[in-house]
C-alpha positions in Angstrom: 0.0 0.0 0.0 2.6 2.1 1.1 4.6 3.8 -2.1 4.8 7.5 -0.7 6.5 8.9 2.3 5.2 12.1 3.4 8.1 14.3 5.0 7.8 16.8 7.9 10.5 19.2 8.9 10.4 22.1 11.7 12.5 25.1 12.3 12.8 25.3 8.3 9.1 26.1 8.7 9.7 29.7 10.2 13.0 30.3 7.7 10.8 33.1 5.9 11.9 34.2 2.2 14.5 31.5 2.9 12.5 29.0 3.4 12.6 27.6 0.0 16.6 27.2 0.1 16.5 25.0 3.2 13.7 22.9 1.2 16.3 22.5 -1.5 18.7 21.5 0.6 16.8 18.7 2.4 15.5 17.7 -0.8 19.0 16.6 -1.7 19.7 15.2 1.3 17.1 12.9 1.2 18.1 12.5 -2.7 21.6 11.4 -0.9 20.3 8.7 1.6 17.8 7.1 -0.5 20.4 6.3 -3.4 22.3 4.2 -1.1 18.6 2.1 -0.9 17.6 -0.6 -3.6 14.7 1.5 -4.0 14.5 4.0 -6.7 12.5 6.9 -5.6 11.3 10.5 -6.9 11.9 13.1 -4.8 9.6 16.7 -4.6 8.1 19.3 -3.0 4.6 20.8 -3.2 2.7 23.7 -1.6 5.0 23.0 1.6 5.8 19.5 1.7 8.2 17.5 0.6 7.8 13.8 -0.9 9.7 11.0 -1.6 8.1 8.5 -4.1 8.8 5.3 -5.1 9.0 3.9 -8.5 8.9 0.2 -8.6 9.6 -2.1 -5.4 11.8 -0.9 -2.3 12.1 -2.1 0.9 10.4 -0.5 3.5 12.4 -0.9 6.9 15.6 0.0 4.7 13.9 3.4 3.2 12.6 4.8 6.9 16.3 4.1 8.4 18.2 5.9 5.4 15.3 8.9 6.3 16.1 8.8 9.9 19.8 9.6 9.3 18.9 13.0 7.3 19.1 15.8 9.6 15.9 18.5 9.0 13.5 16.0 9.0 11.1 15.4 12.2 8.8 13.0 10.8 8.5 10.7 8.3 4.5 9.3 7.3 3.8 6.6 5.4 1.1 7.6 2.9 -1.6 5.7 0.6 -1.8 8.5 -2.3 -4.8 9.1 -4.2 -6.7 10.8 -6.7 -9.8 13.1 -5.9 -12.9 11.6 -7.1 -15.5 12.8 -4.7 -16.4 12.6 -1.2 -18.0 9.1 -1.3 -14.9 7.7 -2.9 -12.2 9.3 -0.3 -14.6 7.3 2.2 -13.8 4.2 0.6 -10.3 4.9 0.1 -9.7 5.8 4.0 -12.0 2.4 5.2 -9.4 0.2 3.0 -6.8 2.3 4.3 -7.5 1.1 8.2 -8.4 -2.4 6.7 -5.0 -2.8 5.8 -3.1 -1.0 8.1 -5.5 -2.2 11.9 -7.4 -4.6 13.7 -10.1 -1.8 14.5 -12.2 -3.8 17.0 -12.4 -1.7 19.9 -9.9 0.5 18.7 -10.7 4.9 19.6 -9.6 7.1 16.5 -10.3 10.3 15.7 -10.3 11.9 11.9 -8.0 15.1 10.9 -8.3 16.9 7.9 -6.6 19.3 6.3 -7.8 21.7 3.3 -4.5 23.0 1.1 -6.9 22.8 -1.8 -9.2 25.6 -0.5 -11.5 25.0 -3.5 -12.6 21.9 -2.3 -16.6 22.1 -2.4 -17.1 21.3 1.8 -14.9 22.0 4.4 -12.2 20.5 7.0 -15.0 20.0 9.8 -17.6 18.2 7.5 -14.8 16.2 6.2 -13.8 14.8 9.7 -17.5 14.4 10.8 -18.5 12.5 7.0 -15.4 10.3 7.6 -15.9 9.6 11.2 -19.5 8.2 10.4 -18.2 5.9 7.2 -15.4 4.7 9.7 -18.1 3.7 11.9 -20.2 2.5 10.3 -17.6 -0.1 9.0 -16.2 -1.1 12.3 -19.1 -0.5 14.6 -16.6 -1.9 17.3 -14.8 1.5 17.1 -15.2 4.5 19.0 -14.2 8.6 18.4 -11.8 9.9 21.1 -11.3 13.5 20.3 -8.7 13.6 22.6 -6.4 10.8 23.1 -7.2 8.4 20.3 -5.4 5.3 19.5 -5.3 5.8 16.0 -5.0 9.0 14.2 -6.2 9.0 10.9 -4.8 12.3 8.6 -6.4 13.3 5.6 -4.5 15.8 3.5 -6.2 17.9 0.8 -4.4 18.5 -2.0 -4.1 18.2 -6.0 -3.9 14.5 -4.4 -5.1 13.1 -1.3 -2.8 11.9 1.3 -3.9 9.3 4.1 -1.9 8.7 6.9 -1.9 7.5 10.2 1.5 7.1 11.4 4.4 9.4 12.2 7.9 7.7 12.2 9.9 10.3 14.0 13.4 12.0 12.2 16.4 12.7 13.7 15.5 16.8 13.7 18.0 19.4 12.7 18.6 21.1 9.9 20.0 20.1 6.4 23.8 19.2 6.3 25.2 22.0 4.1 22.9 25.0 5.0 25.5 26.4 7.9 29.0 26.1 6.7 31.9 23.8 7.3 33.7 22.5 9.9 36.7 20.5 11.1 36.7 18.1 13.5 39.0 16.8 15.6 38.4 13.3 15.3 40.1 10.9 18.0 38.8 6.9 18.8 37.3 7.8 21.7 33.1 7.6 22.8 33.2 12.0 22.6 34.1 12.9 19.5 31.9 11.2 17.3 29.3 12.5 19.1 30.4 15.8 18.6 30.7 15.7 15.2 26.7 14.0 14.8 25.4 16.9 16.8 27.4 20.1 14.9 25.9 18.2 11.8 22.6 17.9 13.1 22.7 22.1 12.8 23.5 21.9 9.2 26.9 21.9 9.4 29.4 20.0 7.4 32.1 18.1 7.8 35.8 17.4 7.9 37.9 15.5 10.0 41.3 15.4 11.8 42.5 12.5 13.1 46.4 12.6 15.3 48.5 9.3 14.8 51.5 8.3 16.7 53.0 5.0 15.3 54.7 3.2 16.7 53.1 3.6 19.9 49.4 3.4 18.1 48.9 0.8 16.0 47.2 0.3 12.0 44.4 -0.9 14.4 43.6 2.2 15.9 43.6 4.2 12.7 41.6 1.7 11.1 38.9 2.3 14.5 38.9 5.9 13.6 38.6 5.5 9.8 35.6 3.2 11.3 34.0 5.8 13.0 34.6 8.6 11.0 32.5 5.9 8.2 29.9 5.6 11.1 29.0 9.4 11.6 29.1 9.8 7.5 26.2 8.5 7.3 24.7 11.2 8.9 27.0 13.9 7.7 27.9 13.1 3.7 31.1 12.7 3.4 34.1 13.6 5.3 37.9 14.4 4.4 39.5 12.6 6.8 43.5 13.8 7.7 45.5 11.6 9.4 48.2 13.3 10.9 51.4 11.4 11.9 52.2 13.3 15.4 54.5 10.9 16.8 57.9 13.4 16.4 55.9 16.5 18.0 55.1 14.4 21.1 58.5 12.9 21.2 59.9 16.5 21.2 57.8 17.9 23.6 58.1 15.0 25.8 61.5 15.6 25.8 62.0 19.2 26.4 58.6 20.2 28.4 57.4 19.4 31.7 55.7 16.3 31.9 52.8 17.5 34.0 52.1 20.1 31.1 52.4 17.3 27.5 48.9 17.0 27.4 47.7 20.5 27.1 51.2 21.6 24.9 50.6 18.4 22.9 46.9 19.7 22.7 48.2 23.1 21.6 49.8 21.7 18.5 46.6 19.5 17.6 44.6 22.7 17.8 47.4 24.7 15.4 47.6 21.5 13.0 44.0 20.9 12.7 43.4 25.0 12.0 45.7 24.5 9.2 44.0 21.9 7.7 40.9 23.8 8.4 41.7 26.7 6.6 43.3 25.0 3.9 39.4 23.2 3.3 37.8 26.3 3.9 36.4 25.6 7.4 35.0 28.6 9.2 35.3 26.7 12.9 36.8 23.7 14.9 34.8 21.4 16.9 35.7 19.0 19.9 34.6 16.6 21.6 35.3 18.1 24.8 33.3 18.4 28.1 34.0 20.6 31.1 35.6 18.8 33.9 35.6 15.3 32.3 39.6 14.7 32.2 42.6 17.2 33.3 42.6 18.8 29.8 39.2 19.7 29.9 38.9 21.8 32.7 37.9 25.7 32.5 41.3 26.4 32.5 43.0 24.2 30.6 40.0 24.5 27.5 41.0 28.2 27.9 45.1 27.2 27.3 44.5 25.1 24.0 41.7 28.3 22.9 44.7 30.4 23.0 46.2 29.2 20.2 43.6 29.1 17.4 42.1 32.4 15.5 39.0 30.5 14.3 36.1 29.8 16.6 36.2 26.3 18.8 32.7 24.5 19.2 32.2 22.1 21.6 28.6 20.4 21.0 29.5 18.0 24.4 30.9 21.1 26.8 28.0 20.4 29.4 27.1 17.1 28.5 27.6 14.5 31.7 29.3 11.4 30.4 26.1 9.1 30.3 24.9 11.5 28.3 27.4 11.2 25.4 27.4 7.2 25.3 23.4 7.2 25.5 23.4 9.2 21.8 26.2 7.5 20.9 24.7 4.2 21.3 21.7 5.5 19.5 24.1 6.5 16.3 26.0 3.6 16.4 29.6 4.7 17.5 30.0 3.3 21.0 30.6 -0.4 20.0 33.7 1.1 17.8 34.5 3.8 20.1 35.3 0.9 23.3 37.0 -1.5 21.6 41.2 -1.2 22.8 43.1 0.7 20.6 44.8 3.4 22.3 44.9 6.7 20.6 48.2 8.9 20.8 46.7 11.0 24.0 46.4 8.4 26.5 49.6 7.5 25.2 51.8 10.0 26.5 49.4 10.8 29.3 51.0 12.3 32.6 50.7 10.8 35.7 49.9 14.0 37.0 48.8 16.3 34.9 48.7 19.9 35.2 44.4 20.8 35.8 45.0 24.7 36.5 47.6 25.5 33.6 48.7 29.3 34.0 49.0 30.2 30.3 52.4 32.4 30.9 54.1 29.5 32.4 52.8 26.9 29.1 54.3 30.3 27.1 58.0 29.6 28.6 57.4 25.8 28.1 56.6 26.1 24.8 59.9 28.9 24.1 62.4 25.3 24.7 60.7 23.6 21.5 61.6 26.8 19.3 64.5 24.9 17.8 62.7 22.3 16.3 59.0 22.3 16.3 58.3 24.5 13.0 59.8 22.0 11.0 58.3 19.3 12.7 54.9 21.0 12.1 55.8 21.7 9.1 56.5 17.7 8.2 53.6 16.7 9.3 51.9 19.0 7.2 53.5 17.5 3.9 53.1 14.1 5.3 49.2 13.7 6.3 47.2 11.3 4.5 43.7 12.4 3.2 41.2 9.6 3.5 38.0 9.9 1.7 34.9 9.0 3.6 31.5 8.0 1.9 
């Protein structure tokens, strides 16, 4: 029965003159995730809606997932389309409708119509209440519950008519691709992925950075993080992944700085690295995965010491997320199974036994003044030797 799929958005709703751009762009979204379906489908809007179509057989469970992975939409209704041929017939059309679609003995409903076509010859209310007879008259088991009905049954009014009962919710949002570009810095940890999912679900899209440290992290560990960065593409489109081999900056700085400050010097340098590549991909901010408090390098102060360093704005989707928080979406997108699995990333690497939690940004300043003899060129060299990884 089910050929049509009905799609509702939200916030795009109130975009005024805009409004129509932002349809655009979810329309090719959706384009996007139903090509990677066996379905073929035909994608449109009309008078404030947008459809997707199918022509020929598709699998149903298959198409809904692919929709609940494109950011703008809320809802997504199955609908049984058809043609206006009169009051008596849309009656027949919505009794097969719940034929096929409920048991409706001792079910409550309750009918909602909607006039887009305002040249239809009776209105919304004597719709509803010549519906809601016909209904009961064919299942005389069934009752009206105006206000908390088990099934509702929607009737749209258009140059079609759209019959719908169900709303499958979406994962909310707005369009990848209507709010810029971003870099993220992409580690194999449970936070980052996160991050990345929830600056997309804004509109926002993607590129990654990812910091290796062979020997001391292994093929397996990049191949976890080329995993995940795969994971959150689905929701994103895809991403520019750079790996960046950072094993010679940590060495030097673990040689020449205080150990209690490596992590937040050794952050420093991710931050300056991954601006490069931001710029050099035309990203307008970075994003973390970081949340206030959660390790040593995330405190107030120490968030404030890596800041320091970048001249492009640093978003941090997670900064007042509790922990349980982060895994609970990031079981829900499908990261957390990759993001456990042991395969240590270069920062718990060369983690300090105590690290500094209050860093005073003068005395990381002076720290920093003993790498000056090396550490352009060994910026510089990882620069020219990052691999760019291409993520459907």
């Amino acid at each position: 029965m089910f050929k049509t799929f009905l799609i509702k958005y939200g916030e795009i709703g109130i975009k005024g003159k805009n409004r129509h751009l932002f349809e655009e762009a979810l329309v090719r979204q959706i384009v996007r995730a139903l090509e990677k379906t066996d379905g073929d489908f035909h994608v449109y809007r009309e008078q404030g809606r947008i459809y997707a179509e199918a022509e020929g057989l598709f699998d149903f469970d298959e198409t809904i997932e692919a929709l609940q992975r494109v950011f703008g939409i809320v809802g997504i209704c199955p609908v049984m389309k058809t043609e206006d041929k009169g009051l008596e017939e849309l009656g027949n059309d919505v009794i097969a409708f719940l034929t096929d679609v409920y048991d409706m003995k001792g079910k409550t409903f309750k009918v909602d119509t909607r006039r887009a076509r305002k040249n239809y010859p009776i209105e919304s209310m004597e719709v509803n209440a010549y519906l809601g007879g016909r209904i009961l008259d064919a299942f005389p088991e069934s009752s009206v519950d105006v206000h908390t009905p088990e099934i509702m049954v929607h009737v749209e009014i258009r140059e079609k008519i759209y019959i719908y009962s169900k709303i499958i919710p979406g994962p909310g949002g707005m369009p990848v691709g209507t709010n810029g570009k971003a870099m993220l810095l992409l580690s194999g940890g449970i936070d980052s992925p996160v991050a990345g999912y929830m600056i997309s679900k804004r509109g926002v899209t993607l590129d990654a950075t990812y910091f290796h440290a062979p020997p001391y992290t292994s093929e397996r560990a990049k191949q976890k993080v080329v995993d995940l960065a795969r994971q959150i593409a689905r929701y994103t489109g895809p991403i520019d992944l750079h790996v960046v081999n950072f094993t010679d900056i940590q060495l030097y700085i673990y040689e020449k700085c205080p150990h209690e400050e490596l992590t937040i010097i050794m952050r420093r340098y991710m931050m300056r690295l991954a601006e490069h590549f931001a710029r050099e991909k035309k990203c307008l901010s970075l994003v973390t995965g970081e949340s206030i408090g959660q390790v040593a390098s995330q405190t107030m102060q120490s968030l404030a010491a890596t800041n320091e360093v970048c001249t492009m704005p640093v978003f941090r989707p997670l900064i007042a997320f509790d922990k349980q928080d982060i895994v609970d979406i990031s079981e829900k997108i499908g990261t957390y199974e990759t993001s456990i699995l042991p395969f240590e990333d270069c920062c718990t690497i060369f983690v300090a036994k105590h690290p500094v939690t209050k860093p005073n940004l003068n005395v990381i300043r002076r720290s920093e003044l003993k790498l000056s003899e090396k550490i352009e060129e060994l910026v510089q060299t990882a620069i020219e030797t990052a691999e760019v990884i291409h993520i459907e």
